[in-house]
VOPAGU-2260 file (C-alpha; in pm, 1 decimal, decimal comma):
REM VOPAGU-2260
SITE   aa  ch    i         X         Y         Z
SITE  UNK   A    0       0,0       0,0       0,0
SITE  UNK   A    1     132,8     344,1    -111,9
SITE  UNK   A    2      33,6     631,8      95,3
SITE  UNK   A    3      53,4     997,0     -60,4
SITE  UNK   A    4     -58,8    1281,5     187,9
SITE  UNK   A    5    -265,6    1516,1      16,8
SITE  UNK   A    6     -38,3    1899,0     -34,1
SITE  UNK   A    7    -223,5    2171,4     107,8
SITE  UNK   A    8    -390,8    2446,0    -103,6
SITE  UNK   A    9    -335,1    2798,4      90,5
SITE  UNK   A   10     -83,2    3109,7      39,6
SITE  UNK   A   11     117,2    2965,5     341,5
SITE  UNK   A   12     288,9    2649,4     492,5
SITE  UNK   A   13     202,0    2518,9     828,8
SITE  UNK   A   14     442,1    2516,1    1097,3
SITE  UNK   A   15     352,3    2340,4    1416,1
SITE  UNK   A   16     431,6    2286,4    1807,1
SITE  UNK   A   17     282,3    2103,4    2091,8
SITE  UNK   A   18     231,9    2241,1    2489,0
SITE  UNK   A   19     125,1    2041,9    2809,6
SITE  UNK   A   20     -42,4    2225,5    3076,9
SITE  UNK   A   21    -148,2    2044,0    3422,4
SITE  UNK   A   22    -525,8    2183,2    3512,1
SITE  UNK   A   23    -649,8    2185,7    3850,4
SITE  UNK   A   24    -865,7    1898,5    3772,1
SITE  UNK   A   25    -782,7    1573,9    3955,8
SITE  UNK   A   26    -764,2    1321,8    3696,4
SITE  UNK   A   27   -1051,1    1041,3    3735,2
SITE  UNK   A   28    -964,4     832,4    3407,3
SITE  UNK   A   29    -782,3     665,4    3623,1
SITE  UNK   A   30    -836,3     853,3    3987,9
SITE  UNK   A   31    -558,9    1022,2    4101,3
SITE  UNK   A   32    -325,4    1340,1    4038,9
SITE  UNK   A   33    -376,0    1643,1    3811,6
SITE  UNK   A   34    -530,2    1621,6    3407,9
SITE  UNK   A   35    -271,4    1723,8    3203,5
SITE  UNK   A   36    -348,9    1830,0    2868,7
SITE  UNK   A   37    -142,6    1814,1    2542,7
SITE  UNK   A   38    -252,9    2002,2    2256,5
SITE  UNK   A   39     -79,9    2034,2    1890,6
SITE  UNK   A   40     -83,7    2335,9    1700,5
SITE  UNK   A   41     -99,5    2464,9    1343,9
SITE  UNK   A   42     -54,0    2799,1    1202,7
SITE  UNK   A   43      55,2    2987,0     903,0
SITE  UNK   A   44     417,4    3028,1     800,8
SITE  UNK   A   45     574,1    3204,6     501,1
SITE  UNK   A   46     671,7    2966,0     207,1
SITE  UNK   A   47     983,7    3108,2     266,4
SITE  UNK   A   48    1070,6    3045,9     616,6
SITE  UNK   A   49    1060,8    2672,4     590,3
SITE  UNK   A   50    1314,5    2618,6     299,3
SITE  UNK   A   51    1551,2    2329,5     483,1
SITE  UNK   A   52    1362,8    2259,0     754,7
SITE  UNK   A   53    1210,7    1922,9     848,6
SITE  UNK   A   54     911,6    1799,5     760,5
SITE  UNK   A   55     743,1    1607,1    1083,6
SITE  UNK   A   56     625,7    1285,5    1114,2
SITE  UNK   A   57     240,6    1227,7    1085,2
SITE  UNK   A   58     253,4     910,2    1339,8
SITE  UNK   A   59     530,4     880,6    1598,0
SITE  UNK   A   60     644,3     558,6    1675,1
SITE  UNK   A   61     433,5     608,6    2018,6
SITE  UNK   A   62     126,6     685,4    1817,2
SITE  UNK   A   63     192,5     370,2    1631,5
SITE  UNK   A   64     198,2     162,4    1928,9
SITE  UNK   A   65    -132,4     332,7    2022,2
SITE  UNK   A   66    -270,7     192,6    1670,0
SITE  UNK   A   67    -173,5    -153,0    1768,4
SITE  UNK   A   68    -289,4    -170,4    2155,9
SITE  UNK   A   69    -683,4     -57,6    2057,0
SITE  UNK   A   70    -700,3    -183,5    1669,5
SITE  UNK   A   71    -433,0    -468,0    1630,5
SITE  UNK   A   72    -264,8    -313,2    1341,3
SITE  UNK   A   73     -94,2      15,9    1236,6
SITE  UNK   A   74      57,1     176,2     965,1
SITE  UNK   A   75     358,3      21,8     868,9
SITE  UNK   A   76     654,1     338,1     677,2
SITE  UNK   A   77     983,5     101,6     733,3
SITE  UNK   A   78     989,0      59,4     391,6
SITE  UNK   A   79     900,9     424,6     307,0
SITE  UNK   A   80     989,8     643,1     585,6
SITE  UNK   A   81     915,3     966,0     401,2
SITE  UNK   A   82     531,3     819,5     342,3
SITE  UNK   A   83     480,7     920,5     714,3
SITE  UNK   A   84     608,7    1288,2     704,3
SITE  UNK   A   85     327,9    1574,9     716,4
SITE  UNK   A   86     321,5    1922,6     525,5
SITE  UNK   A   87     413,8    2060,4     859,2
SITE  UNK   A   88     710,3    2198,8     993,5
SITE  UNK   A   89     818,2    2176,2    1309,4
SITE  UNK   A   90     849,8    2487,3    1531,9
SITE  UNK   A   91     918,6    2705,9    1213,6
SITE  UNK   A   92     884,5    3039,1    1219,7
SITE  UNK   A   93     536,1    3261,8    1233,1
SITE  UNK   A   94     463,0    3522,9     968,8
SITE  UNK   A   95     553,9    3840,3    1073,9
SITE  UNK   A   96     359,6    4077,9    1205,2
SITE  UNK   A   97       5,5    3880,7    1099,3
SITE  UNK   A   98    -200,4    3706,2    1315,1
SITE  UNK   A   99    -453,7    3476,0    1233,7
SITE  UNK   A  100    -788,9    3366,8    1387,3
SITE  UNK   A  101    -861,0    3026,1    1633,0
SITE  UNK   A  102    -966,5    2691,7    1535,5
SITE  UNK   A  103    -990,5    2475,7    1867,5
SITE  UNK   A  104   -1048,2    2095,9    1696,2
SITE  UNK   A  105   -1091,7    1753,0    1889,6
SITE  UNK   A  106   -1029,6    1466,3    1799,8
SITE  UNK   A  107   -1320,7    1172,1    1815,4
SITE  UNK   A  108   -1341,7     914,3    2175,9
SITE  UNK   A  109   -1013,5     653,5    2066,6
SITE  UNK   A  110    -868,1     863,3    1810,2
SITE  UNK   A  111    -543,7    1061,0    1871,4
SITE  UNK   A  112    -426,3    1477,0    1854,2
SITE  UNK   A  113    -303,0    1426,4    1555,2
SITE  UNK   A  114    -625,8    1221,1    1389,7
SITE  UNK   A  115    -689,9    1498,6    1167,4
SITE  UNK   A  116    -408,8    1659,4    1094,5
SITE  UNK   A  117    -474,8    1671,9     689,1
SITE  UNK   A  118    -792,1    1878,7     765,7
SITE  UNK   A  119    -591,0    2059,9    1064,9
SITE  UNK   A  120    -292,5    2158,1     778,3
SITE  UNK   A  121    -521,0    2223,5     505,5
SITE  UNK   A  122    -683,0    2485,9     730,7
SITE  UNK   A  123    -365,3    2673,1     858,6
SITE  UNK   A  124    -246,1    2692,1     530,9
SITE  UNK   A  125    -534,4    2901,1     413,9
SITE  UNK   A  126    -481,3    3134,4     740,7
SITE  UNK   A  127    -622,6    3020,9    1087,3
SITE  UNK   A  128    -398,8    2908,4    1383,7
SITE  UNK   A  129    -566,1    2501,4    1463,9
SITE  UNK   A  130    -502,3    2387,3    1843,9
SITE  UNK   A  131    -581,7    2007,8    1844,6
SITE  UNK   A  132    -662,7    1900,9    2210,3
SITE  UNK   A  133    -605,6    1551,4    2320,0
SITE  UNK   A  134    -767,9    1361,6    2562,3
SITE  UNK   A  135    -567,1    1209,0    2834,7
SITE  UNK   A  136    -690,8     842,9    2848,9
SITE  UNK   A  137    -955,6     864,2    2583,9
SITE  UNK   A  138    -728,2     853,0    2266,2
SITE  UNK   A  139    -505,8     588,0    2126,0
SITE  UNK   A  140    -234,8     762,9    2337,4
SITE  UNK   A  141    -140,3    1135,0    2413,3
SITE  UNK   A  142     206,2    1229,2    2421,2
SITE  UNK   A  143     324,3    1509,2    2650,3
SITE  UNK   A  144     621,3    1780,4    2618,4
SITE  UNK   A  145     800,6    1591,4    2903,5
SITE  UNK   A  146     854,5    1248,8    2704,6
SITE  UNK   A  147     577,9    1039,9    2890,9
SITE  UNK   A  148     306,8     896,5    2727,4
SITE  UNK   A  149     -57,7     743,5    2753,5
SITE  UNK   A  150    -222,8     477,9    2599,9
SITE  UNK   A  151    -618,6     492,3    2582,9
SITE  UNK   A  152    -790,6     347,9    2954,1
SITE  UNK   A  153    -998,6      47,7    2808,6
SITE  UNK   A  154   -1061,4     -85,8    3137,6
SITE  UNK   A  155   -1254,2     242,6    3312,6
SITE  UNK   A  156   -1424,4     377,5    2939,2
SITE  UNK   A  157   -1782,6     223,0    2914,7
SITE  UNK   A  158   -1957,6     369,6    2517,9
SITE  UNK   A  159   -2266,8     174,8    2641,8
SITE  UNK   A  160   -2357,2      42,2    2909,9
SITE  UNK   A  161   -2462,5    -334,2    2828,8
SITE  UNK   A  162   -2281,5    -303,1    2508,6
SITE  UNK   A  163   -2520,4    -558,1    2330,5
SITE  UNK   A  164   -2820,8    -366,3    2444,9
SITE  UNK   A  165   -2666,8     -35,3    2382,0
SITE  UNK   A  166   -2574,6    -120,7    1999,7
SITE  UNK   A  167   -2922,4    -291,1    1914,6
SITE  UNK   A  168   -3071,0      58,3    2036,4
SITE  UNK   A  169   -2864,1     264,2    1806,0
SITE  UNK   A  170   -2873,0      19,7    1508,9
SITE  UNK   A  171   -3238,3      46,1    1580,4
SITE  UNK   A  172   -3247,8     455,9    1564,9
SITE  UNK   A  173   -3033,2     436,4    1255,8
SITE  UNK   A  174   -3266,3     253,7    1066,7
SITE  UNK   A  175   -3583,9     431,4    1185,4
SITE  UNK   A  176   -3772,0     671,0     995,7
SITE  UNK   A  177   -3952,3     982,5    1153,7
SITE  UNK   A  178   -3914,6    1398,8    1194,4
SITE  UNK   A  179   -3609,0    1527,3    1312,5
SITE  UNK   A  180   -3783,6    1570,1    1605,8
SITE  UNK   A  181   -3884,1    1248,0    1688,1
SITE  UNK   A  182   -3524,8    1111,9    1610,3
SITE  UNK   A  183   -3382,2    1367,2    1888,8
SITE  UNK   A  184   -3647,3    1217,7    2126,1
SITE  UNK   A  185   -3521,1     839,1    2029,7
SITE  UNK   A  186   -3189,4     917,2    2064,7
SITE  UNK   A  187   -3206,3    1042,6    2396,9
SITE  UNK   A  188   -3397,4     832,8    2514,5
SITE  UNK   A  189   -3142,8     615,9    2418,0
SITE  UNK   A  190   -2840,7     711,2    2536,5
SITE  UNK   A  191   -3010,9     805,6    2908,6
SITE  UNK   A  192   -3037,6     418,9    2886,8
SITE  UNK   A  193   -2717,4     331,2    2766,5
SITE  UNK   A  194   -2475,0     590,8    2749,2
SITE  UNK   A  195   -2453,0     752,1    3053,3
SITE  UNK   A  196   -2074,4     721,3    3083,8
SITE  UNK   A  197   -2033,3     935,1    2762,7
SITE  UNK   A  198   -2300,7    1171,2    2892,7
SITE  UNK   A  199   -2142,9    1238,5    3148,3
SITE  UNK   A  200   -1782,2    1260,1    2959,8
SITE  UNK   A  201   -1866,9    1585,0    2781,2
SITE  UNK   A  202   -1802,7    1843,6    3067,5
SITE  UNK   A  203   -1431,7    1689,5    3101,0
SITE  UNK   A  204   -1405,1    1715,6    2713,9
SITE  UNK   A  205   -1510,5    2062,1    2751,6
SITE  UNK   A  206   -1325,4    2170,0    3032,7
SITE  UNK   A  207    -986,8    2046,1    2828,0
SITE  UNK   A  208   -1092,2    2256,5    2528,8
SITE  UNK   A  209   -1103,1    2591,6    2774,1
SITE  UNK   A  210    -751,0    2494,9    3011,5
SITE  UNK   A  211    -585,5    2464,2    2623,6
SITE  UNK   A  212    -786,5    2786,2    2525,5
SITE  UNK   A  213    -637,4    3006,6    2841,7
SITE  UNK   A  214    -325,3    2879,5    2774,1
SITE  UNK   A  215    -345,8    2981,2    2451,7
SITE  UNK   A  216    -484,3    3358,4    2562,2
SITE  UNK   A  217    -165,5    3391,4    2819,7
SITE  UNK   A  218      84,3    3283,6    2602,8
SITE  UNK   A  219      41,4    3272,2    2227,1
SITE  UNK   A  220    -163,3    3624,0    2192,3
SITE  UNK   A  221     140,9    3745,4    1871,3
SITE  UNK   A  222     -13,4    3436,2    1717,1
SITE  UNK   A  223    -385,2    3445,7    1718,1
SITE  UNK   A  224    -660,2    3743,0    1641,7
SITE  UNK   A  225    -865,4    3640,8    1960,7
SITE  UNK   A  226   -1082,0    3993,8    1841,8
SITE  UNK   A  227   -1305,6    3743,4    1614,3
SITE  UNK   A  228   -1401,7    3471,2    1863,2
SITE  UNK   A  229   -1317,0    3137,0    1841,7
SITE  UNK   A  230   -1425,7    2839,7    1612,9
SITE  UNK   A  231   -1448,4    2490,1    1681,0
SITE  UNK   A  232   -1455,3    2125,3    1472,5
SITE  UNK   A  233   -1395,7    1791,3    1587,3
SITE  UNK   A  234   -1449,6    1429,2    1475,2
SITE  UNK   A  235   -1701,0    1200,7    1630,4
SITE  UNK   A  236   -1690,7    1276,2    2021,0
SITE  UNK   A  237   -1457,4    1578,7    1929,1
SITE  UNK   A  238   -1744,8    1729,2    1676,9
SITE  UNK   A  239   -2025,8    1686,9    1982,1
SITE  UNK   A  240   -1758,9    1864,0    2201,6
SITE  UNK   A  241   -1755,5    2134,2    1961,6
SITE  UNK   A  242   -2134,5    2152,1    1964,0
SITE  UNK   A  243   -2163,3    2204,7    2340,6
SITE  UNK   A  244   -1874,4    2496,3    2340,2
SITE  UNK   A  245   -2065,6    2708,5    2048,5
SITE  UNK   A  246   -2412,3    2581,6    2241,7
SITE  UNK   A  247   -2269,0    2706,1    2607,9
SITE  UNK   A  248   -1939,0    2916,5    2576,8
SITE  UNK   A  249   -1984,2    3295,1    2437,5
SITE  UNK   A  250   -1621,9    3241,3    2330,9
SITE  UNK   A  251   -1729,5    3042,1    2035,5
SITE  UNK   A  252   -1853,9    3190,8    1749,7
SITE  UNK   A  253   -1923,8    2878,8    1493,1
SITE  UNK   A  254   -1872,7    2584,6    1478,5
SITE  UNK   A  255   -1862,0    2192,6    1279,5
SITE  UNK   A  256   -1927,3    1866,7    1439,0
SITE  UNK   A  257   -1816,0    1568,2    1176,4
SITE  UNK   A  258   -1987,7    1241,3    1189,9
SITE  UNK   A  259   -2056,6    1317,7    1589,2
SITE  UNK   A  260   -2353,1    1150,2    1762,8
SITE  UNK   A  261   -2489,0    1469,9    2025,0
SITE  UNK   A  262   -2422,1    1260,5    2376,1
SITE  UNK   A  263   -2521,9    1469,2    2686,8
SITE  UNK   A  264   -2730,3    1671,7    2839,1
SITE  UNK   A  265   -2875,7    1943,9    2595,6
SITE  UNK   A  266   -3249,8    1954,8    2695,7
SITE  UNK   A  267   -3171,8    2349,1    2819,9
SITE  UNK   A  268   -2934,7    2395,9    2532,4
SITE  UNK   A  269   -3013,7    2617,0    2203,4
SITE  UNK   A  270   -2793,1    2670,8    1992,4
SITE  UNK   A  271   -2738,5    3044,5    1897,8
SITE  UNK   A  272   -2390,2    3034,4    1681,6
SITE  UNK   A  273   -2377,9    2930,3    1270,8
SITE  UNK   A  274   -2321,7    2548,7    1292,8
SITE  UNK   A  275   -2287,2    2294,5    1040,3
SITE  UNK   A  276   -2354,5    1892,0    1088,6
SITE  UNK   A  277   -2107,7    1709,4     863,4
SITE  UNK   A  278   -2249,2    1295,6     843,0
SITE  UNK   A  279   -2270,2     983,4     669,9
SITE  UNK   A  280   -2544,9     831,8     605,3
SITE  UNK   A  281   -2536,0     545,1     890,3
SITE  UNK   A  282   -2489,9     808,6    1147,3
SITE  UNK   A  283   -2731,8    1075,8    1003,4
SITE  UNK   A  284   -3008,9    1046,7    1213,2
SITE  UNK   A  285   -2794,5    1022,0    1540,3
SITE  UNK   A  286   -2727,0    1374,8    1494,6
SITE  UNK   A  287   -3139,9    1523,1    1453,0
SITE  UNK   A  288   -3069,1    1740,0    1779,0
SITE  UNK   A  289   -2864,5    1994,7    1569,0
SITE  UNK   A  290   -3114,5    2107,3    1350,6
SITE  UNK   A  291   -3374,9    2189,5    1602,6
SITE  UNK   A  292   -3311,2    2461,7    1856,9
SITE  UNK   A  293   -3129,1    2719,1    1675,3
SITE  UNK   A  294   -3159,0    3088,7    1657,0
SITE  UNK   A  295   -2874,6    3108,3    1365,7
SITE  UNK   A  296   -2837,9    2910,1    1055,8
SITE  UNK   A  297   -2781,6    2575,8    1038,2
SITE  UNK   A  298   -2612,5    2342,5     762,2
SITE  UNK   A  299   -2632,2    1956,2     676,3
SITE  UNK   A  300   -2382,8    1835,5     453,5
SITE  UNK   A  301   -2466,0    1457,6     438,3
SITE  UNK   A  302   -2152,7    1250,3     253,5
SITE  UNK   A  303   -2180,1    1000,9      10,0
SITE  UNK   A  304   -2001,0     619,6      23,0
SITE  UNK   A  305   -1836,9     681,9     369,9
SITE  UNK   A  306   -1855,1     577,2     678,6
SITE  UNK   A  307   -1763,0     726,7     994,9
SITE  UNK   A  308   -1395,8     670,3    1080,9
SITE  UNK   A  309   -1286,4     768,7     726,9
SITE  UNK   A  310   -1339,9    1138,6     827,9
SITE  UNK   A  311   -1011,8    1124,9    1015,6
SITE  UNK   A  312    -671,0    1042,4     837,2
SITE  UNK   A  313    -711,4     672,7     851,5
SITE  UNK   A  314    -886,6     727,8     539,4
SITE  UNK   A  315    -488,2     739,8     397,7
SITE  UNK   A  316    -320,2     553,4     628,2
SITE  UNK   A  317    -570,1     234,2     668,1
SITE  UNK   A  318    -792,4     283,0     368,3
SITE  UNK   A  319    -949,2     -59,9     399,5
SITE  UNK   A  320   -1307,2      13,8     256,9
SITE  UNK   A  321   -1540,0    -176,1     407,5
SITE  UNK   A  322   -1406,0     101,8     725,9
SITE  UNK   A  323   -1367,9     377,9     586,4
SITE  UNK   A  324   -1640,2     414,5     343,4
SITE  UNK   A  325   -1582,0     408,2     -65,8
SITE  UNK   A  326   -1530,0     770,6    -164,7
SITE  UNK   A  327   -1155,5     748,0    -260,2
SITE  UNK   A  328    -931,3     963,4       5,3
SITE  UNK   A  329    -890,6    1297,2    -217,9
SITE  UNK   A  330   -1233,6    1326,7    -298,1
SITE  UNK   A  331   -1294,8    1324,3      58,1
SITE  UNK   A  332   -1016,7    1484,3     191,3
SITE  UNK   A  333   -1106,4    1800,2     -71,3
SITE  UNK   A  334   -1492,6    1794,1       0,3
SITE  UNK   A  335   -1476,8    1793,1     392,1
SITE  UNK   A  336   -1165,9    2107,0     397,0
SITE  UNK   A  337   -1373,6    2299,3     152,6
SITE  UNK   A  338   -1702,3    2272,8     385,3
SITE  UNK   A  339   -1480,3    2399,2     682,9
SITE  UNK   A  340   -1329,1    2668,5     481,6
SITE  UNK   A  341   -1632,1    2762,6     305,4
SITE  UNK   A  342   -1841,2    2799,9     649,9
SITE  UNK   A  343   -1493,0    2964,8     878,8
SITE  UNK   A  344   -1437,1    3201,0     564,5
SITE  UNK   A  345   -1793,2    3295,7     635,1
SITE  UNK   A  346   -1868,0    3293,1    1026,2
SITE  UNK   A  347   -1480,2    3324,7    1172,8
SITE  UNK   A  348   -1309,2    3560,4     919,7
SITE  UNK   A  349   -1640,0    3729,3     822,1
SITE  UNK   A  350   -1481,8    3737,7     461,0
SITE  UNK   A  351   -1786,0    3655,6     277,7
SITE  UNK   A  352   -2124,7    3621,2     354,3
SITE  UNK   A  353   -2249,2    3297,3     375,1
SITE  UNK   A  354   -2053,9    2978,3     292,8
SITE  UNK   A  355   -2087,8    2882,3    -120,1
SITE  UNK   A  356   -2211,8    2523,7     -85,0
SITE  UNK   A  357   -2401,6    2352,6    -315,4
SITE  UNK   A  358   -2475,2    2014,7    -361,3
SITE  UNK   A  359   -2247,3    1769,6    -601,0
SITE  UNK   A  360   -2166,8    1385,3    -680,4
SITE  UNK   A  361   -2000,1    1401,3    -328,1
SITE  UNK   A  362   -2205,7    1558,3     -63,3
SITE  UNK   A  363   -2585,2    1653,5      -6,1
SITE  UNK   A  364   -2613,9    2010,0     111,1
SITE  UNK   A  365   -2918,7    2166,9     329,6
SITE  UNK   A  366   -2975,0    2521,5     507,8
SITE  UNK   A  367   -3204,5    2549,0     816,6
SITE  UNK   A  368   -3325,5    2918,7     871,0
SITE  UNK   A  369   -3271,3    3013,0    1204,3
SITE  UNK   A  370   -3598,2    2949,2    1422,1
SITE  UNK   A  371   -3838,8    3251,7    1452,4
């Protein structure tokens, strides 16, 4: 198997660095000591000021082992080391002078910081600084600044609780038929039966995304135009994350949730930032909350021949179809950055109006006028 990262598309190329704060948390996944949280990011860099420096690696050896302990295989780049090297540089220098607005992204329950780092690039080569926040025990494995590392907690994470019971309900809402409405009702009905451990995960999740965002306000302020609020996106898990922050933090101006089911609490939520639901077709109608409840507009973009996993960069590095959906890699990789750049264009750097979506061979789109 050949793997070729896609180049991205902006004026700029991407430099990148990571940070590990310790918040005052104490850390129950498992109990004991302080959550520390390690977050990668992106931003913009002159053409210029990268000539000779190293490219870095998409999946350190670390990461790799991560692959192995929750799937059983990994990406293999003996053969080809360069295969594995990103159109990121590290720690190379900012642009001048410029800074650039805030992307916070997460990355979906099992995956890993760096799980979309195509989308993540693509993005900070078209001009807005990406933090990507891992999850201390709830990805593949989180590396931290100090050398130490995590694998993901199988023994204390529960998705639902019985797991036979839990999946029949789901398979059961996926294949039902009935108003958005009555799909939101389903579903959380649902997941108040079986999913109370990932209910009650999101207020962690959230709590990581705002220690990374004050870090980010105290010490990387010559980097990012904080005037413009902040967006958010995340895969699976990570897009529901980014759903609660525009639904309950006034820092948040927009956001994108990708192939994310809405577990938790949101019967006292509506949603009054631009939003846009980003699905496949199995996991379409897990996601019916979103379009209900909102006093701003609201976009579906429904993907064709996918599934859910192949949102994330496995759709390169373990492209087995029957996983990742059929829509080859680029077709995917270029529909789901020009959605996020069509909508942040729009609702971050206010450079246009509305984003210029229409439907096509790939994706389905649909506007929801705000509710009156």
């Amino acid at each position: 198997m050949k793997i070729q990262f896609p180049k991205p598309t902006g004026q700029f190329a991407v430099g990148t660095f990571t940070y590990t704060i310790k918040d005052h948390r104490k850390e129950v996944l498992p109990a004991g000591g302080m959550r520390s949280i390690a977050a990668r990011v992106y931003y913009p860099c002159t053409k210029e000021s990268v000539t000779g420096l190293e490219k870095t690696p998409a999946l350190s050896p670390n990461m790799i082992k991560g692959f192995k302990a929750s799937f059983h295989v990994a990406p293999d780049f003996t053969k080809n080391p360069e295969a594995n090297l990103c159109e990121c540089y590290t720690k190379a220098p900012p642009v001048p002078g410029q800074k650039f607005p805030l992307i916070m992204f997460n990355h979906g329950y099992n995956s890993y910081r760096e799980g979309n780092s195509l989308l993540c690039i693509e993005l900070a080569s078209h001009g807005y600084v990406v933090i990507s926040v891992a999850h201390s025990y709830e990805a593949l494995c989180t590396e931290f600044d100090d050398g130490n590392w995590l694998l993901s907690d199988k023994k204390n994470t529960k998705l639902y609780e019985p797991m036979l019971g839990g999946l029949i309900a789901m398979y059961r809402l996926i294949k039902s038929k009935g108003s958005e409405e009555e799909l939101a009702r389903r579903f959380d009905i649902a997941q108040r039966k079986y999913c109370k451990y990932m209910m009650n995960r999101l207020p962690e999740w959230i709590n990581d995304n705002e220690a990374a965002l004050d870090y980010a306000r105290k010490n990387l302020s010559d980097l990012i135009d904080f005037s413009k609020g902040i967006g958010a996106s995340g895969h699976s898990f990570g897009g529901n994350t980014a759903y609660a922050l525009c639904a309950r933090n006034p820092d948040f101006v927009c956001g994108i949730n990708i192939d994310g089911a809405l577990f938790g609490d949101y019967s006292n939520d509506s949603q009054t930032k631009p939003f846009m639901q980003i699905s496949c077709q199995d996991n379409e109608k897990a996601a019916a909350r979103v379009y209900l409840k909102h006093t701003q507009p609201v976009y579906k973009i429904l993907f064709k021949d996918m599934h859910h996993i192949g949102f994330a960069d496995s759709k390169y590095t373990m492209p087995m179809k029957s996983v990742v959906g059929k829509l080859e890699p680029d077709l995917m990789h270029k529909n789901l950055c020009k959605c996020h750049l069509e909508f942040f264009d729009a609702y971050l750097k206010k450079s246009k109006t509305a984003p210029e979506l229409v439907t096509n061979d790939i994706i389905k789109v649909k506007e929801y006028s705000p509710d009156l």
